[in-house]
C-alpha positions, -999 to 999 in steps of 0.1 A, spaced: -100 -193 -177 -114 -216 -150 -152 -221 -139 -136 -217 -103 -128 -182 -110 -149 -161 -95 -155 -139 -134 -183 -108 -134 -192 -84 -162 -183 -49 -159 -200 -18 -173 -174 -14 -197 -169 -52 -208 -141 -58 -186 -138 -91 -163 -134 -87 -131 -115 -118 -113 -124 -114 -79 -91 -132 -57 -111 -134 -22 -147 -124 -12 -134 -90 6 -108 -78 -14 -86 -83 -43 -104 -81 -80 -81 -86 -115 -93 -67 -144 -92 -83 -173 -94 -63 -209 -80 -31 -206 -52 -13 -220 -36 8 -197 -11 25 -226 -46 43 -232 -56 68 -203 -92 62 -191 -117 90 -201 -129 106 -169 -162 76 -169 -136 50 -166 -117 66 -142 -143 71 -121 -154 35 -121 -118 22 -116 -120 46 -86 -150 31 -73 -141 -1 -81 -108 3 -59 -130 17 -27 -152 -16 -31 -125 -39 -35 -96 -23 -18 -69 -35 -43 -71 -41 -84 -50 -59 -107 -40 -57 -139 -20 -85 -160 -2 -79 -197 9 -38 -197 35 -33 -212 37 6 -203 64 29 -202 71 53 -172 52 80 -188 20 59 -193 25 43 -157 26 84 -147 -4 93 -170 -25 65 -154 -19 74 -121 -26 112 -127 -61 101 -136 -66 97 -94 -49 127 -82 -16 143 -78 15 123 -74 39 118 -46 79 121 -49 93 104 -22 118 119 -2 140 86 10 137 62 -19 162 59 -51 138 76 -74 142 75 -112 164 105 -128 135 113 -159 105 109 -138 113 112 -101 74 106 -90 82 65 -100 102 49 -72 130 18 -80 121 -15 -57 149 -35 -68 164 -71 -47 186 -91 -60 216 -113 -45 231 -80 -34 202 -60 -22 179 -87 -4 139 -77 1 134 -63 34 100 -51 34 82 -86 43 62 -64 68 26 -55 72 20 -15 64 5 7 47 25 33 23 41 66 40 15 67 72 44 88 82 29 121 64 6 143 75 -19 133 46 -11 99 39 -11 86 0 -45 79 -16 -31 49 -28 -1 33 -46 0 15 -81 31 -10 -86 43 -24 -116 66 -54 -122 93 -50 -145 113 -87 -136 98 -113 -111 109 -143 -101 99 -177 -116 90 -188 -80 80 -164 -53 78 -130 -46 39 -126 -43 21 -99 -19 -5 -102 4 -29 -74 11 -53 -76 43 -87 -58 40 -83 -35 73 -122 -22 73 -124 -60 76 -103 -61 101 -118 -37 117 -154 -53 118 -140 -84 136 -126 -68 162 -151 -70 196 -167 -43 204 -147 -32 239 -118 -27 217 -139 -11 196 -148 11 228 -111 14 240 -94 30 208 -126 46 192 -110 82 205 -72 73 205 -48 85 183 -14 70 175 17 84 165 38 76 130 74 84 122 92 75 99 124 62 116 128 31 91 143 50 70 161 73 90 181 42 105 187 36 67 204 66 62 226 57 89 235 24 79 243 40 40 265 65 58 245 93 56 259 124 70 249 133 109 235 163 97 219 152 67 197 127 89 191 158 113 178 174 86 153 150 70 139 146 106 131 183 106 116 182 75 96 152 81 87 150 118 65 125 136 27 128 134 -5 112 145 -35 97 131 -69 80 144 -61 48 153 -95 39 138 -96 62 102 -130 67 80 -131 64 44 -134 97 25 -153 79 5 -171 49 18 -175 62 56 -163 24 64 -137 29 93 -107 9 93 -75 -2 117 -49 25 106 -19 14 128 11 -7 116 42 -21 129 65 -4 102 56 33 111 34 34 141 56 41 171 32 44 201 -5 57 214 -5 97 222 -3 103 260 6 65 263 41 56 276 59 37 246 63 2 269 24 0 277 18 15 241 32 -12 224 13 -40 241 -21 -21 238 -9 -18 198 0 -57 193 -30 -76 187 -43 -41 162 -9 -49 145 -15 -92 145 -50 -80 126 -32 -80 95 -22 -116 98 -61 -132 94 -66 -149 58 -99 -145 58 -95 -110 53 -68 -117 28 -59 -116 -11 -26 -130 -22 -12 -116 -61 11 -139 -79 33 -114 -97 39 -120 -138 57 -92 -160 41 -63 -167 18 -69 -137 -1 -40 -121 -13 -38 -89 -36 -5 -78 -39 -10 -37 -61 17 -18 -35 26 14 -70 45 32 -83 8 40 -57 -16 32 -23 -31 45 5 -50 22 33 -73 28 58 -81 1 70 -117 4 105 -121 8 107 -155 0 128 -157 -29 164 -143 -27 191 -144 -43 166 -140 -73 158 -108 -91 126 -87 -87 126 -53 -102 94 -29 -93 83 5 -103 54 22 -79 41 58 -80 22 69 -52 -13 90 -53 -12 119 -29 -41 118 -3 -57 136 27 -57 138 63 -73 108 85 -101 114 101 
């Protein structure tokens, strides 16, 4: 491994790989086809607060195992409008090819939609391109700290609202019935959160609006919403607040969605990239 890396000792004689100064750390040594006692857990846990996102290279785990780990964090999500697996409907397909082209080369973070977004999401790669396909994931308490402190002032009380309408036009385009749409709309309507969330855990406060599911300010009209929401949105966009992950098989990545957003590279159509995530449940901004 190179000098250049940035390597430190952990507690439990793992090394940690740190990909930028604020965020992104690879841990090296562990074998995630063994669930973490409840000490390891709780340092992982930690350890994904400090650094927002963790990595893990070389597991070859099965759905169950992928399940098992992620149950170690909290309860699990099934998502409502993704093409879930049959066995174990908690794990999500994220499959492009030359027939189903990635289309999520967007800054987000995961299902901002609910009314307690996910804890965080843990992805694995099952088939990855030779060239391409890497994600980017922006620190957003990071983001946060840069921005001046009228802006700071002007949203501090502002809430924004999230739908989830992405997928609802998806539906539509798949032929979805009228009234099946109708229905999922019900069942999942629009809802707000802070504009500027605290950590449940760290206290840090964070930009919590994105271009994927935010749709405008609350008691703002939508025209004079979205300019007020653009330059929170082009936050994202700054490397320095930046880790990039070069996908390999068997590839894990553990992002925290409280304090992070991701963008998936779309980059290298027509090849073949085949994910798994599952998604931690997680609480109500604040």
């Amino acid at each position: 491994m190179s000098e250049a890396l940035a390597l430190v000792d952990s507690p439990f004689g793992f090394e940690l790989e740190h990909l930028s100064p604020v965020i992104g750390t690879v841990v090296h040594g562990i074998d995630l086809r063994v669930v973490p006692n409840e000490d390891l857990a709780e340092w992982l846990a930690a350890l994904l607060v400090e650094r927002k996102v963790i990595f893990f290279r070389d597991q070859a785990i099965s759905q169950a195992e992928h399940i098992a780990f992620a149950r170690c964090f909290g309860d699990l999500e099934v998502h409502p409008f993704t093409r879930n697996s049959e066995s174990h409907p908690e794990i999500i397909h994220l499959d492009n090819d030359r027939d189903r082209p990635p289309r999520i080369n967007v800054w987000h973070s995961d299902v901002t939609w609910r009314d307690e977004p996910s804890l965080g999401s843990i992805l694995r790669a099952i088939e990855v391109p030779d060239v391409g396909g890497d994600t980017l994931f922006a620190n957003m308490e990071a983001a946060y700290d840069k921005l001046d402190d009228a802006t700071k002032a002007e949203f501090r009380e502002r809430r924004a609202v999230h739908d989830n309408e992405v997928f609802l036009s998806g539906m539509y385009s798949r032929g979805v019935s009228e009234e099946k749409v109708a229905e999922m709309r019900r069942d999942f309507p629009p809802t707000s959160h802070p504009v500027f969330r605290t950590h449940p855990v760290s206290g840090k406060k964070s930009i919590y609006v994105n271009s994927t599911f935010t749709r405008t300010l609350e008691g703002v009209p939508q025209d004079e919403a979205a300019l007020l929401l653009e330059p929170l949105y082009r936050a994202a966009w700054n490397p320095d607040i930046q880790c990039r992950f070069k996908w390999q098989k068997h590839s894990i990545a553990f992002w925290d969605n409280r304090s992070t957003q991701h963008f998936a590279a779309a980059d290298y159509w027509p090849a073949v990239r085949k994910m798994e995530r599952v998604t931690v449940l997680g609480d109500r901004p604040f």
